[in-house]
KERO-949638 format. One record per residue (C-alpha): residue in three letters; x, y, z. Coordinates in steps of 0.1 Angstrom, whole numbers. Layout:
N
<pt 'ALA',<X,Y,Z>> ...
***
This chain:
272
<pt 'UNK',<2134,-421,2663>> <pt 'UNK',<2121,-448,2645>> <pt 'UNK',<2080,-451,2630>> <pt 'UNK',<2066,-467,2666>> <pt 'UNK',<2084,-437,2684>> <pt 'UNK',<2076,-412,2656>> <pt 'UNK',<2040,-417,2658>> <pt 'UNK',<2033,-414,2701>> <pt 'UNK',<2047,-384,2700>> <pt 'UNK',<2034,-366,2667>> <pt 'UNK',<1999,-384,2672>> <pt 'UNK',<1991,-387,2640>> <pt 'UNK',<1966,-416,2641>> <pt 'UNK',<1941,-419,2615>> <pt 'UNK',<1959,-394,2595>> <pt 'UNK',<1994,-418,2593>> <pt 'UNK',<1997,-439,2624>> <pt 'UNK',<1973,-465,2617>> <pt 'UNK',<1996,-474,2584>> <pt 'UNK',<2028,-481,2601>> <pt 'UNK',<2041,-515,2596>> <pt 'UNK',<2046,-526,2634>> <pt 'UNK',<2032,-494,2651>> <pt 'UNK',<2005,-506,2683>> <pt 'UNK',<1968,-496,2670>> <pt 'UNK',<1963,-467,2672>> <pt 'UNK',<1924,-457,2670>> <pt 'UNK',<1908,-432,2649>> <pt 'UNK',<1893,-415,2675>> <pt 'UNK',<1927,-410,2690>> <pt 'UNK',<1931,-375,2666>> <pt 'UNK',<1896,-358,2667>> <pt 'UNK',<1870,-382,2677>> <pt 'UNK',<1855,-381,2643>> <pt 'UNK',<1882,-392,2620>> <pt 'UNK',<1869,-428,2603>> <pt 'UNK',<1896,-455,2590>> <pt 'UNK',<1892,-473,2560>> <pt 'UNK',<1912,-490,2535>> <pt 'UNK',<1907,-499,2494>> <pt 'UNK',<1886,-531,2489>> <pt 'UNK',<1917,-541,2467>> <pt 'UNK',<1942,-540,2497>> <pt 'UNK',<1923,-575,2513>> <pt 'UNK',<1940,-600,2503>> <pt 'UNK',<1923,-621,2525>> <pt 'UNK',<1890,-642,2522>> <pt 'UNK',<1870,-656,2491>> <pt 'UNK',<1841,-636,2490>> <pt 'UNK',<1832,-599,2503>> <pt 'UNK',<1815,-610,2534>> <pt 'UNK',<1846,-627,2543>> <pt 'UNK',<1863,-597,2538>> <pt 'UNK',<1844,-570,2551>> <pt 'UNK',<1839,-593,2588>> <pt 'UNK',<1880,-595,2587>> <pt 'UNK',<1885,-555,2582>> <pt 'UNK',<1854,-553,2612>> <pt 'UNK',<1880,-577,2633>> <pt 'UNK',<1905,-556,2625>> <pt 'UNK',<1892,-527,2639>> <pt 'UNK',<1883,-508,2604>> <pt 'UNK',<1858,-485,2603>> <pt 'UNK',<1847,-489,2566>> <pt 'UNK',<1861,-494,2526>> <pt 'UNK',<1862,-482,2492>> <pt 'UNK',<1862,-504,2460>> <pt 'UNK',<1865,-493,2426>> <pt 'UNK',<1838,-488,2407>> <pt 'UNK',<1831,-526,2390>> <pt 'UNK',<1850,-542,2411>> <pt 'UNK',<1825,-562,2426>> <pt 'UNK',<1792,-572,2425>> <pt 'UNK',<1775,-541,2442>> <pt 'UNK',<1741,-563,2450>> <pt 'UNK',<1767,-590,2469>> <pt 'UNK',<1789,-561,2486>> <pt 'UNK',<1755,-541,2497>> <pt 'UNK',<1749,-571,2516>> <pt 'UNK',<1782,-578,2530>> <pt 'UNK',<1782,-546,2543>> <pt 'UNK',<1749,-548,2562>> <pt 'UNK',<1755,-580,2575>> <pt 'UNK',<1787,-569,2588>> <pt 'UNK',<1775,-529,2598>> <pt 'UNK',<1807,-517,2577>> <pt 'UNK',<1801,-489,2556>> <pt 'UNK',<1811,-487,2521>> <pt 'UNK',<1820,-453,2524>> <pt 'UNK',<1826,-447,2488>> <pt 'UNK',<1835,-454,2455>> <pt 'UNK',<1864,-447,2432>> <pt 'UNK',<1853,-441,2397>> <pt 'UNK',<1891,-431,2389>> <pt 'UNK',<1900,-415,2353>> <pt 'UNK',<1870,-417,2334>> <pt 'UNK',<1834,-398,2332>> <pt 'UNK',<1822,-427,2314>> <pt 'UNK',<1791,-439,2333>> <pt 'UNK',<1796,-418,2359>> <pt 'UNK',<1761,-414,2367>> <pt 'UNK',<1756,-449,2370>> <pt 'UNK',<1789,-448,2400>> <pt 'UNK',<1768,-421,2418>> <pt 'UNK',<1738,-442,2418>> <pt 'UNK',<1755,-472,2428>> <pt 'UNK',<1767,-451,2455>> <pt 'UNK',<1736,-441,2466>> <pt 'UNK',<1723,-477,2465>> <pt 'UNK',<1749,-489,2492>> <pt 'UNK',<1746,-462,2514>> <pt 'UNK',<1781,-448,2507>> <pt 'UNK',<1783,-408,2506>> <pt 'UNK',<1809,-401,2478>> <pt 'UNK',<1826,-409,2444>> <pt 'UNK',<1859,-404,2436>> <pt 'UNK',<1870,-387,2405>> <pt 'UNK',<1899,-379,2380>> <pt 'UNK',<1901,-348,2361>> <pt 'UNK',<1913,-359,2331>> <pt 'UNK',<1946,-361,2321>> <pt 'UNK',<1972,-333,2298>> <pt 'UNK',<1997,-346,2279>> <pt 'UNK',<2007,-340,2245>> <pt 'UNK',<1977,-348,2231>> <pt 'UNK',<1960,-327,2255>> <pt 'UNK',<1962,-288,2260>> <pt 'UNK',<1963,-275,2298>> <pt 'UNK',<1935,-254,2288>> <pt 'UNK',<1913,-278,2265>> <pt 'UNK',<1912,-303,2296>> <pt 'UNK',<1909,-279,2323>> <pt 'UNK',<1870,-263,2298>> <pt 'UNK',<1863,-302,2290>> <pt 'UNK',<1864,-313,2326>> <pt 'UNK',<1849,-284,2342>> <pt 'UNK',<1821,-291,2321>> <pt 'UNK',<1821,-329,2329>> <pt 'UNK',<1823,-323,2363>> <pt 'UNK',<1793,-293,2363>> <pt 'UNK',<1773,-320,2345>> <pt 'UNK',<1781,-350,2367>> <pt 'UNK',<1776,-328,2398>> <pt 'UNK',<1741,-320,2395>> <pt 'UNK',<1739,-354,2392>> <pt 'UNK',<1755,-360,2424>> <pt 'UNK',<1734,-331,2443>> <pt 'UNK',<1702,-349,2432>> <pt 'UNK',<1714,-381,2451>> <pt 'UNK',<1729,-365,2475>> <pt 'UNK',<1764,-381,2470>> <pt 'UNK',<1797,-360,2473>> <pt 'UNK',<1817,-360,2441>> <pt 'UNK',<1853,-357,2449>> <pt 'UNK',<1877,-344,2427>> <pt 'UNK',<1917,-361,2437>> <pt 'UNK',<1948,-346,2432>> <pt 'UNK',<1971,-374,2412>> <pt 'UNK',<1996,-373,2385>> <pt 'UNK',<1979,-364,2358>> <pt 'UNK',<1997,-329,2348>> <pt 'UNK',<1966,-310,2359>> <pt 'UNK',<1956,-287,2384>> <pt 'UNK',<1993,-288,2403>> <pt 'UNK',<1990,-262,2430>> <pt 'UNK',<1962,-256,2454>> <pt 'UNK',<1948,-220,2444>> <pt 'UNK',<1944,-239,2409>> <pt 'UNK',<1922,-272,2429>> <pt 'UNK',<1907,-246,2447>> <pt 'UNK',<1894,-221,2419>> <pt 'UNK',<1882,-251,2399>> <pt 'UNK',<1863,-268,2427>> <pt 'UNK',<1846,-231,2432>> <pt 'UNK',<1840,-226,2393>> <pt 'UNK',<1819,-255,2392>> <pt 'UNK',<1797,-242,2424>> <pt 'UNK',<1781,-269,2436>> <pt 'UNK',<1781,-275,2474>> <pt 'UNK',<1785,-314,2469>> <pt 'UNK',<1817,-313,2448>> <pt 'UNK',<1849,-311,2466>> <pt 'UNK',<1885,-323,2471>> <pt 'UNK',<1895,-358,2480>> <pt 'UNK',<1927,-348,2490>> <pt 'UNK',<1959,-372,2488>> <pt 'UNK',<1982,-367,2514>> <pt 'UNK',<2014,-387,2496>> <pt 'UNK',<2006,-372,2458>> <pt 'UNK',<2014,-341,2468>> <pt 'UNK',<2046,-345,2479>> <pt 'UNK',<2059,-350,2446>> <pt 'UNK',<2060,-316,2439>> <pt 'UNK',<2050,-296,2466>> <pt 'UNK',<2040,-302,2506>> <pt 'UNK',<2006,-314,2523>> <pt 'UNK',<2006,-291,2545>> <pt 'UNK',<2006,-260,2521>> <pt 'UNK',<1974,-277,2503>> <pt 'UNK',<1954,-281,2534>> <pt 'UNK',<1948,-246,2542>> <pt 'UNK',<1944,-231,2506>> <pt 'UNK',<1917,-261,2501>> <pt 'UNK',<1901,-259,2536>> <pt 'UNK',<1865,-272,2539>> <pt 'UNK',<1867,-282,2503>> <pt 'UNK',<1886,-312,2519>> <pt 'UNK',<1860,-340,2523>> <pt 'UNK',<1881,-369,2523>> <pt 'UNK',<1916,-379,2525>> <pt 'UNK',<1936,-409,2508>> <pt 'UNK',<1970,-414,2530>> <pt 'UNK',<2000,-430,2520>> <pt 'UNK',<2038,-419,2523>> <pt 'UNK',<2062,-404,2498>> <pt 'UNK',<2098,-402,2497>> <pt 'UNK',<2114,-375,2474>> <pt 'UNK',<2147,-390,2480>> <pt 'UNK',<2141,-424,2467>> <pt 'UNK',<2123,-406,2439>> <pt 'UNK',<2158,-388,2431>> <pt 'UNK',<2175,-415,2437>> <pt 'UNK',<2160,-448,2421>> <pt 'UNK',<2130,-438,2400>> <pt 'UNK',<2097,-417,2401>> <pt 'UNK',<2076,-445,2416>> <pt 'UNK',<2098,-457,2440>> <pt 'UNK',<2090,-426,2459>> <pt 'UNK',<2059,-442,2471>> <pt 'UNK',<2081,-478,2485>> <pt 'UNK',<2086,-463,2522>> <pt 'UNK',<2063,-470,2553>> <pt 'UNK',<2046,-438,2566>> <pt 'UNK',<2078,-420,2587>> <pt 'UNK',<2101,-430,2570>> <pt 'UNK',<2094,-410,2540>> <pt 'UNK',<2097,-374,2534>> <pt 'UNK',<2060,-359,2543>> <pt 'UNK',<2061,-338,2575>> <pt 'UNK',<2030,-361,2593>> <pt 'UNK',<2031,-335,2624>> <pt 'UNK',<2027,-306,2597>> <pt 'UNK',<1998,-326,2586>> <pt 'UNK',<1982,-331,2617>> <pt 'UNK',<1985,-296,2626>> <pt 'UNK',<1968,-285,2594>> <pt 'UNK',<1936,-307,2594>> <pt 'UNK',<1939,-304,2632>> <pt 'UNK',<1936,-265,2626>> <pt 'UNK',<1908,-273,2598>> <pt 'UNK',<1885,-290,2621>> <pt 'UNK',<1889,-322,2595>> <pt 'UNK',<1865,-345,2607>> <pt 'UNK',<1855,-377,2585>> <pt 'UNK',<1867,-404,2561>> <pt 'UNK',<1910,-411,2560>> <pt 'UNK',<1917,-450,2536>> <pt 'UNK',<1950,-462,2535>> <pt 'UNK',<1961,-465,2498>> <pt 'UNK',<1994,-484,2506>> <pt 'UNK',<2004,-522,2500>> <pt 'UNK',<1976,-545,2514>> <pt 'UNK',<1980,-587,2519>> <pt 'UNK',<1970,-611,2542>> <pt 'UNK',<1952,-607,2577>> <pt 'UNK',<1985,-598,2593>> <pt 'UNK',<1994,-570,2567>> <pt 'UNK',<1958,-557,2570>> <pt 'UNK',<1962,-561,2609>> <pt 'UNK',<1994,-542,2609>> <pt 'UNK',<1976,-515,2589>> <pt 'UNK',<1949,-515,2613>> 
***
């Protein structure tokens, strides 16, 4: 079966189908009705300023995008986006608290509905348990924060030794008890060291938002840790109609970015 084939039949649309290299568009609305495609600001290659760039995603079919936090000028990309009428649906502050407050407002100022955040990091200079009291107080801080603007503060699952199965992300989203902190949930760091679909029903409506992109355990084995993530979505090791099923049985309705490989119009289009 190859990735065309693959995705008619398991459906998977915004969840993996609109990331296929040479699969037909395949609209958002196709899986639920309410799932929204994006893709990182970093991933457009294409045009010289972010009007330019937000019009081409619009083209493209795109629903909205997520920069990094100072990676452009959030006065120019406010206006962009209205011009254009695509949301900047959030921010990625990434693996640092520093000025987070300032993310969340900026967040608030374009009319985007979440920040994306890191939990630290444990490594040797780091205990398991020193991170997990540090950040849980970073994150009960920052999240009042976040309630007061009314901005979700999302908590992703990467590879930073920390919080490695789902009861864990799950217990520590419900220590910090506030209704607008929850999981951005990355669909191809899991499969490291575990399975998507096991995650998505221990987390449940902690899921917010999801990051997509493929992972292959085999190239991983075979030719390096981070080559795991060189594979086109179906042709990697993630079971996408597992996925589906899951957030299908979730009710997931909302935000999915591609976090693959970006380029030129006819990369983005493919993506699209």
């Amino acid at each position: 079966m190859n990735r065309r084939e693959f995705i008619m039949t398991t459906g998977l649309a915004a969840t993996a189908g609109v990331f296929v290299k040479g699969a037909n568009p395949v609209h958002a609305g196709e899986f639920t009705g309410k799932i929204k495609k994006a893709v990182k600001y970093g991933m457009v290659k294409a045009g010289n300023s972010p009007l330019e760039k937000l019009q081409l995603l619009k083209d493209l079919g795109f629903d909205g995008v997520e920069p990094n936090f100072g990676e452009v000028d959030i006065t120019e990309l406010a206006k962009a986006s209205e011009a254009t009428g695509l949301p900047v649906h959030g921010i990625v502050k990434g693996w640092s608290f520093d000025d987070i407050n300032t993310c969340i407002d900026q967040a608030k100022q374009i009319g985007a509905t979440s920040v994306l955040i890191v939990a630290g990091k444990v490594d040797e200079n780091m205990p398991y348990a020193r991170n997990y009291t540090e950040t849980l107080e970073q994150m009960k801080q920052a999240g009042e924060h976040a309630a007061k603007q009314e901005i979700h503060l999302l908590v992703e699952n990467v590879w930073n030794n920390f919080l490695l199965s789902p009861l864990e992300m799950a217990r520590y989203i419900d220590e910090i008890d506030n209704p607008w902190v929850g999981s951005y949930f990355d669909v191809g760091n899991v499969a490291r060291y575990g399975w998507p679909e096991h995650w998505i029903p221990v987390l449940g409506k902690r899921i917010v938002k999801l990051d997509i992109k493929e992972f292959s355990t085999k190239k991983m084995n075979d030719e390096g840790l981070w080559k795991g993530f060189d594979v086109e979505i179906g042709d990697g090791t993630i079971d996408w109609a597992a996925v589906r099923r899951e957030l299908t049985a979730l009710g997931f309705q909302g935000w999915a970015t591609a976090e693959v490989g970006g380029g030129e119009k006819d990369r983005l289009a493919d993506i699209a």
